[in-house]
C-alpha positions in Angstrom: 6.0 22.1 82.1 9.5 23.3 80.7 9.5 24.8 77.3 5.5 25.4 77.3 4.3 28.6 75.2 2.6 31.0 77.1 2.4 33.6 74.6 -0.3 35.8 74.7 -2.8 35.0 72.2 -2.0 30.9 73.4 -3.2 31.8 77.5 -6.2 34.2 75.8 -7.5 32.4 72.7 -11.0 33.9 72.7 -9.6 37.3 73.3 -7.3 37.1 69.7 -9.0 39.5 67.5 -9.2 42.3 70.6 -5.5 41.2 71.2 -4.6 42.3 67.9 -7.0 45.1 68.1 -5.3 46.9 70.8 -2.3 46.4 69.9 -3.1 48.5 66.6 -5.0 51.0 69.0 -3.2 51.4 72.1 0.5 51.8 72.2 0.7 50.7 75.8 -0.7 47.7 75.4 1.1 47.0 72.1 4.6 47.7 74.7 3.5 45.9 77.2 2.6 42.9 75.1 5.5 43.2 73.5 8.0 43.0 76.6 5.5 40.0 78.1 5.7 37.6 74.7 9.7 38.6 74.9 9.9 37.7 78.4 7.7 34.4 77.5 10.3 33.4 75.0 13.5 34.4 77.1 12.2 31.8 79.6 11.0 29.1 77.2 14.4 29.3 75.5 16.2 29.4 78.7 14.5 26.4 80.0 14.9 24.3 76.6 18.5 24.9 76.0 19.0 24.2 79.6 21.1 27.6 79.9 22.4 28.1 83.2 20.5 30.9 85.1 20.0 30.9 89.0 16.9 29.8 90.7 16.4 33.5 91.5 17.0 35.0 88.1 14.4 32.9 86.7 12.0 33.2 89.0 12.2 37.0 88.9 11.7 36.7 85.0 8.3 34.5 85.3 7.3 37.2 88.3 7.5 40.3 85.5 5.8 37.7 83.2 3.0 37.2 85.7 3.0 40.8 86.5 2.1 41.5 82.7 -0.1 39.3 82.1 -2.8 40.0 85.1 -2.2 43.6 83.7 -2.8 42.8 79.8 -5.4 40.7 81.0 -7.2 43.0 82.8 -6.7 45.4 80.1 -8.6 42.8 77.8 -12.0 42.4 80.1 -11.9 46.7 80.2 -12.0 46.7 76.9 -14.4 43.8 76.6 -17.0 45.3 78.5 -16.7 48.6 76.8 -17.3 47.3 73.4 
C-alpha cells in the first residue's frame, strides 16, 4: 500500500522498549535506525505527494530500507536472547 508506515517500532511492536533501549546503548544501532526510519519516510512522502522519481530510484531506496531492517532486526533477536 502507498503511503503505509513502516517505521521501526510499527513493523516491531513487541520489540519497543529494547528498540529504545539500544538505541540509548548502542550507537550503531541508534545510526542505523536512524538512516532506516529516514529512508521509511523519504519513500512514504515520495509516494503520497506523488513526486516523480524513476521506477529504479525508488526501488533502490525500499532495497537499503529492506537491507536495514533484516539488519536491525536481527540486531533485536541478538539482543533478545542475551537478555
Amino acid at each position: 500500500m502507498l503511503g503505509e508506515d513502516h517505521s521501526l517500532i510499527n513493523e516491531f511492536p513487541k520489540y519497543k522498549a529494547l528498540i529504545f533501549q539500544l538505541c540509548k546503548s548502542d550507537q550503531t544501532f541508534a545510526e542505523d535506525c536512524k538512516d532506516y526510519n529516514t529512508h521509511d519516510k523519504e519513500i512514504r512522502e515520495l509516494e503520497l505527494n506523488n513526486e516523480p522519481i524513476t521506477d529504479q530510484a525508488m526501488h533502490q531506496l525500499k532495497h537499503v530500507r529492506g537491507i536495514l531492517k533484516d539488519s536491525l532486526y536481527q540486531r533485536l533477536i541478538q539482543a533478545k536472547n542475551s537478555a
